[in-house]
Structure formats: structure tokens, C-alpha cells
C-alpha positions as a LaTeX table, in Angstrom:
\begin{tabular}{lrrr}
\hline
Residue & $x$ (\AA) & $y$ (\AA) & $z$ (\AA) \\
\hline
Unk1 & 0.00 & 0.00 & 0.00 \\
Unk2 & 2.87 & 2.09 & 0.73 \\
Unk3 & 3.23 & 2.58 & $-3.17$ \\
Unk4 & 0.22 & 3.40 & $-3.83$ \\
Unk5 & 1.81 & 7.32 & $-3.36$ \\
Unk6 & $-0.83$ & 8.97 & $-5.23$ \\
Unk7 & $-3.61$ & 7.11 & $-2.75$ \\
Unk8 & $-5.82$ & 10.34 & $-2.40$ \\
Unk9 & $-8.90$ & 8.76 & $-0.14$ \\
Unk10 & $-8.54$ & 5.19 & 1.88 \\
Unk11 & $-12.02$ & 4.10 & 3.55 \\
Unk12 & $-11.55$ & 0.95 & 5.22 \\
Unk13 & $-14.29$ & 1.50 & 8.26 \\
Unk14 & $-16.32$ & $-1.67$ & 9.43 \\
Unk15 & $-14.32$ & $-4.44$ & 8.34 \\
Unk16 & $-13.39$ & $-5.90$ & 11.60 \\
Unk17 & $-9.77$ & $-5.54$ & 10.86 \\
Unk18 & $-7.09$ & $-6.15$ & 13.27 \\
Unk19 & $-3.64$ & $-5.28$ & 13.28 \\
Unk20 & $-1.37$ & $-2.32$ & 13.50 \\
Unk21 & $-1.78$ & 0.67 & 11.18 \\
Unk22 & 1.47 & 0.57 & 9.02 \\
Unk23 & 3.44 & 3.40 & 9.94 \\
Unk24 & 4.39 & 3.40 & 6.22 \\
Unk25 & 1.01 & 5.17 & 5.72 \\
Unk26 & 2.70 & 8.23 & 6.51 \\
Unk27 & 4.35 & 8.45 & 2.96 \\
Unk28 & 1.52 & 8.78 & 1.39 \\
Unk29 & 1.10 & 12.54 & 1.34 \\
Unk30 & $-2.03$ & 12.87 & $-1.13$ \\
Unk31 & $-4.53$ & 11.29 & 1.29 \\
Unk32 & $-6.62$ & 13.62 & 2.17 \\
Unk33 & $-9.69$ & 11.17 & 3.65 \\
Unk34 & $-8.63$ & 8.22 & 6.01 \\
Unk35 & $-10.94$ & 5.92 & 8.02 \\
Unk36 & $-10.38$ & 2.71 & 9.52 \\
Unk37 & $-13.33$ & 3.21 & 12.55 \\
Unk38 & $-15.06$ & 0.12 & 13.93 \\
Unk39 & $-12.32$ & $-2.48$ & 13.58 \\
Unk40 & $-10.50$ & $-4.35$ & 16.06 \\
Unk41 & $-6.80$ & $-2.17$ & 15.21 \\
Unk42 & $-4.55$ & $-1.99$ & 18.27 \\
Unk43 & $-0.84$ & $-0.01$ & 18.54 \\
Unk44 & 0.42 & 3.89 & 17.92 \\
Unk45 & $-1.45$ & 5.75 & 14.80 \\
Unk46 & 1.41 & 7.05 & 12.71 \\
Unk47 & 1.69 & 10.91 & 13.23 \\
Unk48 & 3.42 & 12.01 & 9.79 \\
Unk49 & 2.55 & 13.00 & 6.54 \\
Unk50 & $-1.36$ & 13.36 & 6.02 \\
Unk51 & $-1.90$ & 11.86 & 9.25 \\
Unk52 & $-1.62$ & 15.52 & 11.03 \\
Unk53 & $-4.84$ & 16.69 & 9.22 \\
Unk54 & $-6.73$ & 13.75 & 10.53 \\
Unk55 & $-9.18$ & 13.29 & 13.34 \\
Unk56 & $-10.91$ & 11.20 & 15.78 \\
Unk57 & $-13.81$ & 10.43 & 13.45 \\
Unk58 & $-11.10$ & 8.15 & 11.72 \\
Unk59 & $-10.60$ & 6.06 & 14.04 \\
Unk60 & $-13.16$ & 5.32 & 16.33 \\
Unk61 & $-13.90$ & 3.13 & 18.02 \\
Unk62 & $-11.14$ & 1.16 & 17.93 \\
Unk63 & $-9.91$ & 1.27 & 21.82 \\
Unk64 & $-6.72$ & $-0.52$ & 21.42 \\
Unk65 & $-5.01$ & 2.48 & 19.60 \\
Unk66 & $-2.61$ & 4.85 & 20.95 \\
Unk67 & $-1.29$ & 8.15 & 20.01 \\
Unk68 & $-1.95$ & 11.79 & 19.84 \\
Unk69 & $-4.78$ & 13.55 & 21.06 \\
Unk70 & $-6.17$ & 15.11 & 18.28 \\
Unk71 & $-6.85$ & 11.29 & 17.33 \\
Unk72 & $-8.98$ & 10.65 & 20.74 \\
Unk73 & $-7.58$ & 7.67 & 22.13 \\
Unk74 & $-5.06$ & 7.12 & 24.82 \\
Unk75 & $-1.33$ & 8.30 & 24.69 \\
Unk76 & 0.84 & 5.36 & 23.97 \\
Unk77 & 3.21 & 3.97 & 27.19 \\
Unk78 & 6.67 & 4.86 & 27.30 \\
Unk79 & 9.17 & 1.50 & 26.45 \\
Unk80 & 10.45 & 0.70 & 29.60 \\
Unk81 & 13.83 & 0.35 & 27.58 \\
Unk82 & 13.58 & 3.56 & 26.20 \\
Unk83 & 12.37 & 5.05 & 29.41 \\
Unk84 & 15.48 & 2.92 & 31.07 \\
Unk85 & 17.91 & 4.14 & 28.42 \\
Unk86 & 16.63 & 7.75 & 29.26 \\
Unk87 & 17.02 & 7.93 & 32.71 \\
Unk88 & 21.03 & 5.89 & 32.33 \\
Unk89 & 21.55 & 9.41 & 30.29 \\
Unk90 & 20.49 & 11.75 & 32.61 \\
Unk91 & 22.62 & 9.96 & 35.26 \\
Unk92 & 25.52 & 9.77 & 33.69 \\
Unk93 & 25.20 & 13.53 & 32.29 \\
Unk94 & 24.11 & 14.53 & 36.11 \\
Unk95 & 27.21 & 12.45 & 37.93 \\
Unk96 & 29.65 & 13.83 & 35.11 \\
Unk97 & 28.59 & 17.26 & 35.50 \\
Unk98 & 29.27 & 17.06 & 39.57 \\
Unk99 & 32.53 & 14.88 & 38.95 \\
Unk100 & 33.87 & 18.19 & 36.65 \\
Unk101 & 32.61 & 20.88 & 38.88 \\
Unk102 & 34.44 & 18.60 & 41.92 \\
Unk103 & 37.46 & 18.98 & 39.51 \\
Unk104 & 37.50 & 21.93 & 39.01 \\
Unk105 & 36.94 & 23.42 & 42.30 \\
Unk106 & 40.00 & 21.30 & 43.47 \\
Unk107 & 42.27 & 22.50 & 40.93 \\
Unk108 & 40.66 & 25.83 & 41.61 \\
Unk109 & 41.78 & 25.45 & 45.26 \\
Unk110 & 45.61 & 24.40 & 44.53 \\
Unk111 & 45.96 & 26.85 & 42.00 \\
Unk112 & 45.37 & 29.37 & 44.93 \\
Unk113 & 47.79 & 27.78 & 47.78 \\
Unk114 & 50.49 & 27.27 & 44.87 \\
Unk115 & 49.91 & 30.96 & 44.20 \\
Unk116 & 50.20 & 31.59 & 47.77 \\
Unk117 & 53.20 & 29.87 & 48.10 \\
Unk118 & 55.31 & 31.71 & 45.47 \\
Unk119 & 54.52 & 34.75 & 46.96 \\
Unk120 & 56.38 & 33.83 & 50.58 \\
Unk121 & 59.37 & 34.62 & 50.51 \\
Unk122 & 61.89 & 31.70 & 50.52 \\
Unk123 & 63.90 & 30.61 & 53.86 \\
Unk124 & 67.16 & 28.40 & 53.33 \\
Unk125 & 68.15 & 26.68 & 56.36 \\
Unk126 & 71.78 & 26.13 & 56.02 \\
Unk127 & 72.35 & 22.38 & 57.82 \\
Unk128 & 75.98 & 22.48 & 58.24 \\
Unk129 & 77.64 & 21.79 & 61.32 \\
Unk130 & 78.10 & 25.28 & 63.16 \\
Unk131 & 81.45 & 23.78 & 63.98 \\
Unk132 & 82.12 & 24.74 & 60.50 \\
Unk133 & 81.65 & 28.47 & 60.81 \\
Unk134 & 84.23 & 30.36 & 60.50 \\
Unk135 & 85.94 & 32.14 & 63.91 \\
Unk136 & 87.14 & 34.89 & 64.20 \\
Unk137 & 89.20 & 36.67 & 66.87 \\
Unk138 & 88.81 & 39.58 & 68.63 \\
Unk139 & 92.13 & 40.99 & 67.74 \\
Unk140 & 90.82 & 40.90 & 64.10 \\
Unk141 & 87.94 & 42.47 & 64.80 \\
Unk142 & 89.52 & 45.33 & 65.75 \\
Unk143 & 91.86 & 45.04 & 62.75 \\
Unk144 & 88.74 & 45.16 & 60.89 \\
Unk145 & 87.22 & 47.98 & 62.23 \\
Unk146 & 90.79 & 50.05 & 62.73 \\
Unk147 & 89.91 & 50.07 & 66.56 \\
Unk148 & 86.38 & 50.70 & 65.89 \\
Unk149 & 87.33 & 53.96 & 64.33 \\
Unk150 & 83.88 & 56.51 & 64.09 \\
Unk151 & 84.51 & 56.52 & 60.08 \\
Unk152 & 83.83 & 53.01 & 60.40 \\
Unk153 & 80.61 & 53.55 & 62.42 \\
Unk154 & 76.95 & 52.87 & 60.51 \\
Unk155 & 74.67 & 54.00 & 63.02 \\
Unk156 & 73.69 & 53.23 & 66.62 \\
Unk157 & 70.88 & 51.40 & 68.45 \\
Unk158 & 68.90 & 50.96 & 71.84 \\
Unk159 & 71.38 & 47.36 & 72.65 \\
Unk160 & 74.87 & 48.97 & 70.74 \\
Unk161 & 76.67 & 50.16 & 67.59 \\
Unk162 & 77.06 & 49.11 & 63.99 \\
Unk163 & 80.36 & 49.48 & 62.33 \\
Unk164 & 81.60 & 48.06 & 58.70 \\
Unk165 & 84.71 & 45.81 & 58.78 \\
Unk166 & 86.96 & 44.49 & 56.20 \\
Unk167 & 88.15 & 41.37 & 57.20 \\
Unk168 & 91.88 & 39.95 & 56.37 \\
Unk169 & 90.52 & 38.08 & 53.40 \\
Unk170 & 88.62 & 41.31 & 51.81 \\
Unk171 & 85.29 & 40.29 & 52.60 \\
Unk172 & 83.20 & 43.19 & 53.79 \\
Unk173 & 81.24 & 42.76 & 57.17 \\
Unk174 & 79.04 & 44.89 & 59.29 \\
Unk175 & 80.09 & 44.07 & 62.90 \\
Unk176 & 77.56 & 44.98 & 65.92 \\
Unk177 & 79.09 & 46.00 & 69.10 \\
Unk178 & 76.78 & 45.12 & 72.04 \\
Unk179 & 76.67 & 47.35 & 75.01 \\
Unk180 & 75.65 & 44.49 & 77.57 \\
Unk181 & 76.83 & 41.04 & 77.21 \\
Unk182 & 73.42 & 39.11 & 76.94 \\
Unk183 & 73.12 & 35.77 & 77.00 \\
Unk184 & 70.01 & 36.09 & 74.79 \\
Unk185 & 72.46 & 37.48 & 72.29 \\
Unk186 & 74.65 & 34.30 & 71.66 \\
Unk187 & 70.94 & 32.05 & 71.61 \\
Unk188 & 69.70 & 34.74 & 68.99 \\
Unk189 & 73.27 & 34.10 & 66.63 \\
Unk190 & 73.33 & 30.18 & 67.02 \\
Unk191 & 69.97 & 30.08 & 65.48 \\
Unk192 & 70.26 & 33.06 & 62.78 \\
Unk193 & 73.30 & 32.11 & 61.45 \\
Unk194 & 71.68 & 28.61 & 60.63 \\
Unk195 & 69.25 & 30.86 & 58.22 \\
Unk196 & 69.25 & 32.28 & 54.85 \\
Unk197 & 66.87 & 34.94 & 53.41 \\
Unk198 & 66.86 & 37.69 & 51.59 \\
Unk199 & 65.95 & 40.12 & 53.81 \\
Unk200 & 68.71 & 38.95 & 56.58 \\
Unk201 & 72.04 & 39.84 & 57.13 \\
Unk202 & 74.27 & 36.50 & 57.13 \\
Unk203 & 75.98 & 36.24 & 60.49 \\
Unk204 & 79.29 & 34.88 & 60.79 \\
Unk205 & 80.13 & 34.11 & 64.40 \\
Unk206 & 79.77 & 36.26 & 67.74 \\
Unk207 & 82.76 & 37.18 & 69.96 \\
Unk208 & 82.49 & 38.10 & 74.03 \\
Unk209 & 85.27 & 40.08 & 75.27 \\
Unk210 & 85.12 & 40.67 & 79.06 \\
\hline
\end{tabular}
């Protein structure tokens, strides 16, 4: 029947037919009259082609058909396959869209403590053994200093002076003079000295003189 494409008018009413209407109907799109009322069809009424321009008077009143409205019979079920297929899509679209977001705000978050974290400035401990230090005597302090001369002098604070030095082996030091022999003092070198940073003068050794 399907090649029957010029089919303009199709009246098959009250002949206790049973079956599906073939959804190959639907081609035809010349028929403008379709009726098929008063049989025993069952299944979904194909909704293309012609079959928009039809109504309920085609089809009653065969109960076992499903489909549009405009037809007046029941809406078809849903496949339980499809319907199962369906709702496996909207899962996996649902738990995909949380695992990215989840990703994201994670590599959001270590973005921002790596950022962090290059904007501290750097501390080097230095691990080797103080015994290593260098020491230096008093007498070359002085030497250094040419007796502590005033020329030499870079400023003066609340616990002593400043002065710049130039050691016997050229280096260039600034050498504090403490007013008080603290024993706080010698704790605070043993632990600077052990650090590098920027922002921190490197201390050589300490010296007490009595």
C-alpha cells in the first residue's frame, strides 16, 4: 500500500480488521480522507505526513489504539527500555557534571595555595655543622674595624653600635658592638646564622670580650 503514493482517499471502516496501522502510511502525502473506525486495530497511529490533518472520526472506536490527542484515544506507554535508556543518560550527564565541577573546584583550590606559596618569601636553612663556621678573633675584629674607628661607624641602636669591617681576606662585614653582654644574644646568633633569606644579614660568628 505504501506505493500506492498517489492514494488520495482510503475508507476501510467496518471491516473488523485487526492489526497495527502501518506506519508506512505516513508516505503517502495525497490522502486527504482516512478511516479505519469500527475495527479491532490496536498499537500507535502514525503521526506524519497526512496523518496531522486527521481526526478522531477516523478512528473510532477502535480502543486498542494509541497516540496523539487530536486522534482521541489514549497516549501510547513509554518503552520501559527507552524510558530505562533515558534515565542511564540523565545519570551519567548529572554524575559527570558534579565529577567536573568537583574537579575543578580542586584545581581551583591548589591553584590558589600554589599561588600563595610563590609569593612567601623563601627561607634556606643552612644544615651544616656550626662547627664549620668560620671564627674569628677579637684581635681581628679590631683590625677590621681600625679600633672601631667613628669613620667606620653605621649607626647606633637601643642594645649597641654598627660598624663596617673588612676582614683579612677582603670580605666586607658589618660588625655589631653590644653594650651588655646578653646571653640572649649568643641564643639569637646560634639560630640566625643557621638561616638564609633575603631580607637577613648572614651572620658569621659572635665574639664576648670581658
Amino acid at each position: 500500500m505504501k506505493k500506492l503514493v498517489s492514494l488520495e482517499k482510503l475508507d476501510l471502516s467496518q471491516n473488523n480488521l485487526s492489526g497495527v496501522i502501518p506506519k508506512s502510511l505516513d508516505k503517502l502525502f495525497y490522502l486527504r480522507y482516512f478511516n479505519v473506525s469500527y475495527n479491532k486495530l490496536h498499537g500507535e497511529i502514525p503521526n506524519g505526513g497526512p496523518f496531522g490533518n486527521f481526526t478522531s472520526q477516523s478512528f473510532l472506536p477502535n480502543e486498542a489504539l494509541c497516540g496523539a490527542t487530536q486522534f482521541g484515544v489514549r497516549p501510547c506507554k513509554t518503552n520501559s527500555v527507552d524510558r530505562l535508556k533515558t534515565l542511564r543518560k540523565v545519570v551519567i550527564i548529572s554524575v559527570s557534571s558534579a565529577i567536573s565541577l568537583v574537579v575543578l573546584v580542586l584545581m581551583s583550590v591548589l591553584l590558589w595555595i600554589r599561588c600563595r606559596k610563590s609569593k612567601r618569601p623563601t627561607v634556606e636553612i643552612d644544615l651544616q655543622p656550626l662547627a664549620e663556621h668560620r671564627r674569628i678573633s677579637h684581635q681581628e675584629i679590631q683590625e677590621a674595624t681600625k679600633g672601631f674607628e667613628e669613620s667606620n661607624l653605621l649607626g647606633n641602636g637601643s642594645f649597641g653600635s654598627v660598624y663596617k669591617g673588612i676582614l683579612s681576606d677582603g670580605m666586607v662585614v658589618a660588625i655589631k658592638q653590644q653594650e651588655r653582654a646578653l646571653k640572649s644574644f649568643h641564643v639569637e646568633c646560634e639560630i640566625i646564622r643557621n638561616v638564609r633569606h633575603r631580607n637577613l644579614i648572614k651572620i658569621i660568628t659572635s665574639c664576648s670580650n670581658p
